[in-house]
C-alpha positions as CSV (number, residue, x, y, z in Angstrom):
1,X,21.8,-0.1,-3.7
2,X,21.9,-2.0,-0.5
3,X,20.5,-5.4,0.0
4,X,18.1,-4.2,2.3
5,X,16.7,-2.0,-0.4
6,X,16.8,-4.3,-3.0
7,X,14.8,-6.7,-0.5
8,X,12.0,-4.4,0.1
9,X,12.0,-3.2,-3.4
10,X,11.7,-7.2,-5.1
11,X,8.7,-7.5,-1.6
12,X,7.2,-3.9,-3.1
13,X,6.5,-5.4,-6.8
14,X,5.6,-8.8,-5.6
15,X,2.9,-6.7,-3.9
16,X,1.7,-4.7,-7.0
17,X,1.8,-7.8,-8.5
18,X,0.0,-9.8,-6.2
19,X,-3.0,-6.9,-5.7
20,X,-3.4,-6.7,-9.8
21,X,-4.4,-10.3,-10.0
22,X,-6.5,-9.8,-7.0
23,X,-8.1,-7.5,-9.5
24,X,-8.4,-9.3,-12.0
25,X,-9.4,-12.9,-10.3
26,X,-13.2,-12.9,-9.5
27,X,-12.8,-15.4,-7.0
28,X,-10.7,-13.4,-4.3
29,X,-12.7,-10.4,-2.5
30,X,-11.7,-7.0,-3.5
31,X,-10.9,-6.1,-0.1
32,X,-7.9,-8.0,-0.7
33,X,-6.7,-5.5,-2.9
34,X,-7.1,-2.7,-0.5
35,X,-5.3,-4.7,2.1
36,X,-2.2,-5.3,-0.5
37,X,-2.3,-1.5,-1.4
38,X,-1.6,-0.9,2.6
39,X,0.8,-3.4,2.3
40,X,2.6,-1.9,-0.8
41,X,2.4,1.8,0.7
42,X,4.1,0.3,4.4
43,X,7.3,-1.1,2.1
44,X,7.5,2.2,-0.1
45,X,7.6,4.0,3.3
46,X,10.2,1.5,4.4
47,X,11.9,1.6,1.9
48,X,13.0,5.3,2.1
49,X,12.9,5.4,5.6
50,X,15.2,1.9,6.1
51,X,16.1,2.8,9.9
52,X,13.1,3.9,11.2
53,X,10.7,2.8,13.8
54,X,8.5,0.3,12.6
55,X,5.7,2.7,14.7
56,X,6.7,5.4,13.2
57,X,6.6,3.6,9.3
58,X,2.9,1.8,10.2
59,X,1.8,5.4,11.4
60,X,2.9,7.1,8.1
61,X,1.8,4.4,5.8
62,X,-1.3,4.8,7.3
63,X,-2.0,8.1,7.3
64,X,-0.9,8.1,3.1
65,X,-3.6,5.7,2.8
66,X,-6.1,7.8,4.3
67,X,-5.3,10.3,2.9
68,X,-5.1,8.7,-0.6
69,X,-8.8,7.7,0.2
70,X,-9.9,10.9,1.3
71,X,-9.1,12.8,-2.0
72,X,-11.6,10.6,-3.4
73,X,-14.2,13.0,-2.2
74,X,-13.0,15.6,-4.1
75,X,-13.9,16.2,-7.9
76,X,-11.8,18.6,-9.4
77,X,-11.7,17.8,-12.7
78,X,-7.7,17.1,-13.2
79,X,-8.4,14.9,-10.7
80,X,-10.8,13.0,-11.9
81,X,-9.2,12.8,-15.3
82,X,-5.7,11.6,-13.5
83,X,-8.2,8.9,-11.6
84,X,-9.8,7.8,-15.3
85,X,-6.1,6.8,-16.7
86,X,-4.8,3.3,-15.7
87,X,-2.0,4.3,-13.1
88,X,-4.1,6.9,-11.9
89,X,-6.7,4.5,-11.3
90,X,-4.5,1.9,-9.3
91,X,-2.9,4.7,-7.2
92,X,-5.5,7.1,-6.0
93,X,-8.5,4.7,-6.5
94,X,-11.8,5.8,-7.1
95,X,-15.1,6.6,-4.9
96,X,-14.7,6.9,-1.4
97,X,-15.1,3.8,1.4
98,X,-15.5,4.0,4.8
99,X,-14.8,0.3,4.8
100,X,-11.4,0.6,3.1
101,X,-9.9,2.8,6.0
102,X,-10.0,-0.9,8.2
103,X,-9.1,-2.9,5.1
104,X,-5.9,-0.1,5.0
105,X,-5.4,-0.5,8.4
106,X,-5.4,-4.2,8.3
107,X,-2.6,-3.7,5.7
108,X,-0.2,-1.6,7.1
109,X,-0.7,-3.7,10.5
110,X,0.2,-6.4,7.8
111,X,3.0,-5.2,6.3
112,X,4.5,-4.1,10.1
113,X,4.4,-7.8,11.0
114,X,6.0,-8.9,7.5
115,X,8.3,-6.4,7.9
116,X,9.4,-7.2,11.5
117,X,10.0,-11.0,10.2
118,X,12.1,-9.8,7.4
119,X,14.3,-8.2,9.6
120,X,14.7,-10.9,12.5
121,X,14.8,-13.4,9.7
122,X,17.2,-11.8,7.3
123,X,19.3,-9.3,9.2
124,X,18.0,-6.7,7.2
């Protein structure tokens, strides 16, 4: 594996990390964690995609999170079962937000800039 990869993968669980405390701290909004999820599904992207535009990555990782947030209108039940385990819970969310499409949008604008740094400042 490339340092480049292994970069974005150590920033990617410093991420998951950093939004389960969120969860878990009363004191810090819970928007946060939205935000960091944003953040978290920009590096994934980046991750696989390691040469491409930083446009194009902010414009995928965005439209995952939507998307992600959009299933939560639907209630098939294997879906709702998935959303009721732990993992399913911290990946595909639960109950539907308008207010988390900006939060998702702050993120990935987020992770862009983080990501354009990381690059300038590391080579990568």
């Amino acid at each position: 594996m490339s340092k480049t990869r292994i970069t974005y993968l150590i920033v990617i669980f410093s991420v998951i990390l950093t939004g389960i405390l969120s969860r878990k701290l009363d004191f810090i909004p819970l928007f946060v964690g939205d935000v960091l999820y944003a953040v978290m599904v920009y590096f994934m992207v980046r991750f696989v995609f390691l040469n491409g535009k930083s446009s194009v990555i902010f414009i995928t990782a965005l439209l995952l999170c939507f998307v992600v947030e959009f299933q939560q209108t639907l209630e098939f039940s294997w879906l709702v079962a998935i959303r009721k385990t732990s993992i399913g819970h911290y990946a595909l969310g639960e109950g539907f937000l308008w207010s988390d499409l900006l939060y998702y949008t702050l993120g990935a604008g987020l992770g862009g800039l983080v990501d354009v740094f990381l690059r300038k400042s590391y080579k990568l």
